[in-house]
N, C-alpha and C positions, 0 to 999 in steps of 0.2 A: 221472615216476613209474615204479619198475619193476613189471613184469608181478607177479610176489609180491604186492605190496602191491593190487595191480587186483584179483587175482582173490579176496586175504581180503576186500576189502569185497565184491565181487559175491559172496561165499557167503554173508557176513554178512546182509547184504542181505535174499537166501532166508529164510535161516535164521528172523530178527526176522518174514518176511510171515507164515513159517507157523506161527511161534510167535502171533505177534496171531491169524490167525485160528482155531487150536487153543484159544485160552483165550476168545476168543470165544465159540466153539459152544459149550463145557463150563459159562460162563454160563449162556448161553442155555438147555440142557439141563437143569443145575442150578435156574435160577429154573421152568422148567417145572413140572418133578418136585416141588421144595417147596411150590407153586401147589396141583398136584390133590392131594397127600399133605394138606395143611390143608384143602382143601373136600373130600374123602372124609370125613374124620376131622371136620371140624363136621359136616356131613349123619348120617354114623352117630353120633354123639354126642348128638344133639336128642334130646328127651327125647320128643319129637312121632313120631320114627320109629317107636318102640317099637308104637304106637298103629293104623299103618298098616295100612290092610286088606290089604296086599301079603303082610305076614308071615304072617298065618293060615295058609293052606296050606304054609311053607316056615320053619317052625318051625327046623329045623337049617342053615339057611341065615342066615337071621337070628342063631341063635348064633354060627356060624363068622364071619360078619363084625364083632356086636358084640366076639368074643377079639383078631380083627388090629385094632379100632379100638381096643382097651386095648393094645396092645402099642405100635401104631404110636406112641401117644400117649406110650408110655415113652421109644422109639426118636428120635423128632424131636430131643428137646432133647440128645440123644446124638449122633445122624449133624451137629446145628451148622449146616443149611444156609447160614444167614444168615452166617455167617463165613468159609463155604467160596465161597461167591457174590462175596462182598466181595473176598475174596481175586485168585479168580480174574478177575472184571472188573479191579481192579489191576494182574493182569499183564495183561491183554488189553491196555491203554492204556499201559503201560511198554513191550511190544512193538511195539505201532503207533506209539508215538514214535520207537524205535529205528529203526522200518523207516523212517520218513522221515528219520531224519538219515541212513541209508547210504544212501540213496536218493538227495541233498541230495550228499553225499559223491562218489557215485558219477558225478554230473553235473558236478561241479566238479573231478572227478580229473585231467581232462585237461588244462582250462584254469585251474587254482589253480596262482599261481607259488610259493605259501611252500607246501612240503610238509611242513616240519616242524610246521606248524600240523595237516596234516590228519591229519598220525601221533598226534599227540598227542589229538585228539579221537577216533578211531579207539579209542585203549589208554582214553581216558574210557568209550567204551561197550564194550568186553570187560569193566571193570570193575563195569557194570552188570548186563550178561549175567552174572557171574559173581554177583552179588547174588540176581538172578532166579535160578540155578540152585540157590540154599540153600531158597528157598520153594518152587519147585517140588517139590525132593524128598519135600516132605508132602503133595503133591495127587496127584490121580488120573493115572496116564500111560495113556492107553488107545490102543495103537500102532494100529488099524486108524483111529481117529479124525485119529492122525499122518499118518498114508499118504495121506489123502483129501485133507487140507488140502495136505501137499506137494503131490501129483498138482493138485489147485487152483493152486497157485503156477505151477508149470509152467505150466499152460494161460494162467493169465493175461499172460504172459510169452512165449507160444510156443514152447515148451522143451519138447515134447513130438517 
């Protein structure tokens, strides 16, 4: 195997870890955020709040929260959480499958005697990466979130 071909998988490789773990965290993040956005939004919603002896003294507090629980409430079925979550977990698991086939790849590079085998499964996942890079473009890219996961890759890796 020439050295070219060694090091596109060993970047590939990176690439796929820190992509699974990028679409991971944004799950993760994601299911959080839509979590307390629904239990604020029932909690100020109850009709039982209104009644609380809490609001007495905080009159203008109590409105300022009932306005962002009408709002939020327009906003949810707007911001889609459930579909941007779906989404995202999808790449997260298309990612971690990628990182184990270059992983898989990357073990067998030396010792696979058919190479045209490994080339051809190689251009199979650019062709997926390249899938995944049509839906990523409508999700969120938040480059310090990028940086930390790379820097993670490294570390796991020893590449620092």
């Amino acid at each position: 195997m020439n050295k070219e071909f060694k090091r596109a998988v060993w970047n590939s490789m990176l690439d796929a870890d820190m992509n699974g773990r990028y679409w991971k965290y944004l799950t993760e993040r994601y299911s959080k955020r839509e979590t307390s956005l629904k239990i604020f939004l029932a909690i100020m919603t109850s009709s039982t709040v209104a009644g609380w002896g809490i609001w007495e003294g905080n009159v203008l507090i109590w409105k300022y929260l009932s306005a962002f629980s009408a709002l939020l409430a327009i906003a949810l079925p707007i911001l889609n959480y459930p579909k941007r979550i779906e989404s995202m977990s999808e790449l997260a698991g298309i990612w971690g499958e990628l990182r184990i086939g270059y992983e898989n790849m990357w073990l067998d590079i030396s010792n696979y005697p058919d190479k045209n085998t490994l080339i051809r499964t190689y251009k199979t996942y650019r062709v997926t990466e390249s899938s995944l890079a049509k839906k990523e473009s409508k999700m969120p890219n938040e480059k310090k979130l990028i940086k930390k996961c790379q820097e993670e890759v490294k570390q796991s890796l020893n590449l620092n």
